[in-house]
C-alpha positions as CSV (number, residue, x, y, z in Angstrom):
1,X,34.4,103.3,-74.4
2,X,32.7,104.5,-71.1
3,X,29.7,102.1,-72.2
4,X,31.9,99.0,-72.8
5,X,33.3,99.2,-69.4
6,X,30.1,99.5,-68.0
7,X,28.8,96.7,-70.0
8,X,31.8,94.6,-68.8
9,X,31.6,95.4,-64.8
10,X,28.1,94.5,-65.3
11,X,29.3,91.2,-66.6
12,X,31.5,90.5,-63.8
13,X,28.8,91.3,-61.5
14,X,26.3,89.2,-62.7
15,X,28.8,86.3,-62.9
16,X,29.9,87.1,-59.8
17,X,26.1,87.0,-57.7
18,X,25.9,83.8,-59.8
19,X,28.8,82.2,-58.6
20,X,27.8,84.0,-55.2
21,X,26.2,80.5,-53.7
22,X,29.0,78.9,-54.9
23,X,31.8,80.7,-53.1
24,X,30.0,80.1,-50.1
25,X,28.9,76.5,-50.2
26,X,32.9,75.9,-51.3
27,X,33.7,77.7,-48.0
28,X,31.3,76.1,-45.6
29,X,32.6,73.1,-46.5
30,X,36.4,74.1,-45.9
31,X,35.3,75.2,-42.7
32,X,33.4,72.5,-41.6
33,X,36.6,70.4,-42.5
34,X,38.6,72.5,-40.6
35,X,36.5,72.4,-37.8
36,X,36.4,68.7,-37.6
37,X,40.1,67.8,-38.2
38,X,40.5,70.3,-34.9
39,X,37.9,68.5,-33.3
40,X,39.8,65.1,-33.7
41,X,42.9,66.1,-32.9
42,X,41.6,67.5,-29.7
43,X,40.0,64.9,-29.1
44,X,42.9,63.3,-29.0
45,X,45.2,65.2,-27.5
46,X,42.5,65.7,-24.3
47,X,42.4,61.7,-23.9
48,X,46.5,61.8,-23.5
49,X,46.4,64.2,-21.3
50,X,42.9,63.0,-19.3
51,X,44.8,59.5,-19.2
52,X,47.7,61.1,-16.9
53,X,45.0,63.3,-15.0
54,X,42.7,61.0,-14.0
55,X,43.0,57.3,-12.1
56,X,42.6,54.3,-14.9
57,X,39.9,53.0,-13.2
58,X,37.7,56.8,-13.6
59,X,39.2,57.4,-17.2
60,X,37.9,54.0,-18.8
61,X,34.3,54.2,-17.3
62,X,33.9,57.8,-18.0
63,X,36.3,59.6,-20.1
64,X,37.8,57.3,-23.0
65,X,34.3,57.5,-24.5
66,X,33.7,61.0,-24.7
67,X,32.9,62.1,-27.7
68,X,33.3,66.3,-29.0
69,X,30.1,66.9,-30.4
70,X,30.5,70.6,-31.2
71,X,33.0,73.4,-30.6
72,X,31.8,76.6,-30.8
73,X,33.6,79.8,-32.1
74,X,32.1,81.4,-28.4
75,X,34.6,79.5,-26.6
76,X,31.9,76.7,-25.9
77,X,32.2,73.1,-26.1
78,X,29.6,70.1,-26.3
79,X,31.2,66.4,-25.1
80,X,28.7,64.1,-25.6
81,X,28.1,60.6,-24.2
82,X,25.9,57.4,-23.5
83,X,24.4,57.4,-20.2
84,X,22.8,60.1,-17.8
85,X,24.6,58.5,-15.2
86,X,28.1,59.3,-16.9
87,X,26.5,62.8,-17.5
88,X,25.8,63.5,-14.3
89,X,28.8,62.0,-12.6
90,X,30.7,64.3,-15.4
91,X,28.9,67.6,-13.9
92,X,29.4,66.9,-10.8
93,X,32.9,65.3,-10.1
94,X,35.0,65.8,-13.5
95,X,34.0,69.1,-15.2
96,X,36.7,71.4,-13.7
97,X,39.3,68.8,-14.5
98,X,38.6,68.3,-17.9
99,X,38.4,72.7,-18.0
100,X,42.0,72.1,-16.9
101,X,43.1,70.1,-19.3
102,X,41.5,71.5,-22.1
103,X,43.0,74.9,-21.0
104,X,46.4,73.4,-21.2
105,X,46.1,71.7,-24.5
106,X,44.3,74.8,-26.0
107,X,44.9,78.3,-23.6
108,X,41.3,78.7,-23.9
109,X,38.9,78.2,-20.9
110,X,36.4,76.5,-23.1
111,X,32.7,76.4,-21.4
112,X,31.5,73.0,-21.3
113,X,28.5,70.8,-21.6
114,X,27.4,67.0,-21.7
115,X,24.5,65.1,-23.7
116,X,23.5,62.2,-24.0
117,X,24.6,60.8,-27.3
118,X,21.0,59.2,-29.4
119,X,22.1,56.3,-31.2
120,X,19.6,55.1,-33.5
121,X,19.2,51.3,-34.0
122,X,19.0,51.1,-38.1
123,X,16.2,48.7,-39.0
124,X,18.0,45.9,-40.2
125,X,19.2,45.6,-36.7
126,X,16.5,45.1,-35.0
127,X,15.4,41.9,-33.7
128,X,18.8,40.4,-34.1
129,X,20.7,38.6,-31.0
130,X,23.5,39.8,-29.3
131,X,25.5,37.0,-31.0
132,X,24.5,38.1,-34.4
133,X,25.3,41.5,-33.3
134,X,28.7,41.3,-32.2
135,X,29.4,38.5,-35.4
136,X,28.4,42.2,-37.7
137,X,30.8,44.2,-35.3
138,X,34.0,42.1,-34.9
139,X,33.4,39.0,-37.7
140,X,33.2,35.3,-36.7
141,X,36.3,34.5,-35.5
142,X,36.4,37.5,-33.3
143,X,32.8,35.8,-31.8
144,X,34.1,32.6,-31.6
145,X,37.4,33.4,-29.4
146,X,35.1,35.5,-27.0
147,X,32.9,32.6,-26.7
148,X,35.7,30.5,-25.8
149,X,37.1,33.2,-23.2
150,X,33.8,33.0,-21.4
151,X,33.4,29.3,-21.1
152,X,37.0,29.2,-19.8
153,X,36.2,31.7,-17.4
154,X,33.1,29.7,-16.5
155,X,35.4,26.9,-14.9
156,X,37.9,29.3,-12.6
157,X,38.2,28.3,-8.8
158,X,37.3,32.1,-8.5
159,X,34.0,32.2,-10.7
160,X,31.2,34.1,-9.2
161,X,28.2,35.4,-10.5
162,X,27.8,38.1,-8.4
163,X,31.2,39.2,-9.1
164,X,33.0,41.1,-13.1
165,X,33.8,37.6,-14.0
166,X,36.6,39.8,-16.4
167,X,37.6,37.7,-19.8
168,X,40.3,39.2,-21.2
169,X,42.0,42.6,-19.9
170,X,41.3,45.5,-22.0
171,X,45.2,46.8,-21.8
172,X,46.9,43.7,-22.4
173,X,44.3,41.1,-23.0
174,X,45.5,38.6,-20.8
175,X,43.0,36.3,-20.3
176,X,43.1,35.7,-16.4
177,X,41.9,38.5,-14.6
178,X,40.9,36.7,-11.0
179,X,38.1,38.1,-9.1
180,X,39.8,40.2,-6.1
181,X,39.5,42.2,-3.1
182,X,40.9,45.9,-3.9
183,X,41.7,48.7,-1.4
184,X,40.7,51.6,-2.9
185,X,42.1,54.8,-1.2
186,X,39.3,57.2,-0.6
187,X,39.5,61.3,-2.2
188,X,38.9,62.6,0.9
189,X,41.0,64.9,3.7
190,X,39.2,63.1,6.6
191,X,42.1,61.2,8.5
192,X,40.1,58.5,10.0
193,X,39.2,56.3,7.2
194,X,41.6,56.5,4.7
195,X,40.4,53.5,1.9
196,X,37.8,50.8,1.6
197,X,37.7,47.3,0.0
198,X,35.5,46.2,-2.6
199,X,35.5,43.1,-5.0
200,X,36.9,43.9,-8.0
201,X,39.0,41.6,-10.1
202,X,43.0,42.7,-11.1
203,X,44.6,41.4,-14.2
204,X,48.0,38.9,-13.4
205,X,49.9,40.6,-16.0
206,X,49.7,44.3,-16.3
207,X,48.1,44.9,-12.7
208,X,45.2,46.5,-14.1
209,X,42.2,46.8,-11.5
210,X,38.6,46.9,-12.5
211,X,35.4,47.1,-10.3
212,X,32.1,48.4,-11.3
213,X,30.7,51.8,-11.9
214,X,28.2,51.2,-8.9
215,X,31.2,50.4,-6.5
216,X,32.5,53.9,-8.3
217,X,29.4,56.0,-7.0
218,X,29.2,53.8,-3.7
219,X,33.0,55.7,-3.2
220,X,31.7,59.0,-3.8
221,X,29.2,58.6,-2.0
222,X,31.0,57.6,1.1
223,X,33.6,60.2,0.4
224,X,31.0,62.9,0.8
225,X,29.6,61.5,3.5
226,X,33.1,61.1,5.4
227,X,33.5,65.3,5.0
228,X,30.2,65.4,6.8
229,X,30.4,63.0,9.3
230,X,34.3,64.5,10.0
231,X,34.0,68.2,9.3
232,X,37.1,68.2,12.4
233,X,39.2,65.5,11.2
234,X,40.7,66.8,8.3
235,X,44.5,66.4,7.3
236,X,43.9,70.2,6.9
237,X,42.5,70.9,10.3
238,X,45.9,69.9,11.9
């Protein structure tokens, strides 16, 4: 009796090292869904909450294309996306924001960090035109209607080419979007100069403002300069 049940644990545990890998395998894969069903909908949730955090102008040139590249179990996360520029700017200006907002959504204060994402161009790509390109993205008549947005826009009283020459508005793709000047209110406690204008172009419909991601720095940059040119005239120093 004592030799059957040692014949049958030995049975199980043979069957059980060779189903071993399978076990596993069957529950790296549940965890790598769960982990990227949690990635999504944080992704998700962090681009409500950015949208309300940020000015419109900041969140569409640097936050609605941040991607989650990895979440770590160490409280670490990875956003990835497609410039250094973004990166830096990121680093520099945004970072303890998004740590806010990623501590509301999650109670966690996450450690984060950029890349840069690589996109490889697949072969069957390459060489083709930025026509052909967009035609593969959005079809024909997609192509087509863009084309006909641009050679209306080619004809405006207020056509530049030194200016966004804007098509179509991205929030409620109106199609006249008139170059502007925009006073832009500066981040900044000095006192003395409080905004600056720049050409930038404004949608008729919804309001929305646009200008470019150089004019962006530009405003930083004067910003900084502001503190250090005003150190004593500060809303805070009164």
């Amino acid at each position: 009796m004592t030799e059957n049940n040692d014949d049958t644990r030995k049975k199980i545990s043979e069957k059980f090292e060779r189903m071993l890998p399978q076990i596993w395998e069957r529950a790296r894969r549940n965890n790598e869904a769960s982990k990227t069903e949690y990635m999504k909908q944080l992704h998700t949730k962090l681009l409500d909450d950015s949208r309300n955090q940020f000015p419109t102008s900041v969140f569409n040139t640097y936050l609605k294309g941040l991607s989650i590249v990895d979440i770590s179990s160490d409280e670490s996360i990875v956003f990835g996306t497609n410039s250094n520029l973004k990166k830096e700017r990121l680093e520099s200006e945004y970072l303890s924001l998004l740590k806010t907002s990623l501590k509301n959504i999650t109670h966690v204060n996450y450690e984060i960090s950029f890349v840069v994402n690589d996109f490889d161009i697949p072969d069957s790509l390459e060489g083709k035109s930025t026509d052909e390109l967009y035609e593969l993205a959005f079809g024909k008549e997609e192509l087509a209607r863009q084309k006909e947005l641009k050679r209306n826009r080619l004809i405006q009283p207020d056509y530049d080419e030194s200016l966004l020459n804007i098509v179509e508005c991205v929030l409620c793709a109106c199609d006249d979007v008139p170059n502007v000047s925009l006073s832009i209110p500066l981040k900044s406690k000095n006192v003395r100069i409080v905004s600056v204008t720049i050409k930038g172009a404004r949608c008729s419909k919804c309001g929305e403002s646009y200008y470019s991601m150089q004019d962006i720095d530009a405003i930083h940059k004067i910003e900084q300069l502001l503190e250090e040119l005003y150190p004593h005239n500060r809303s805070d120093c009164q």
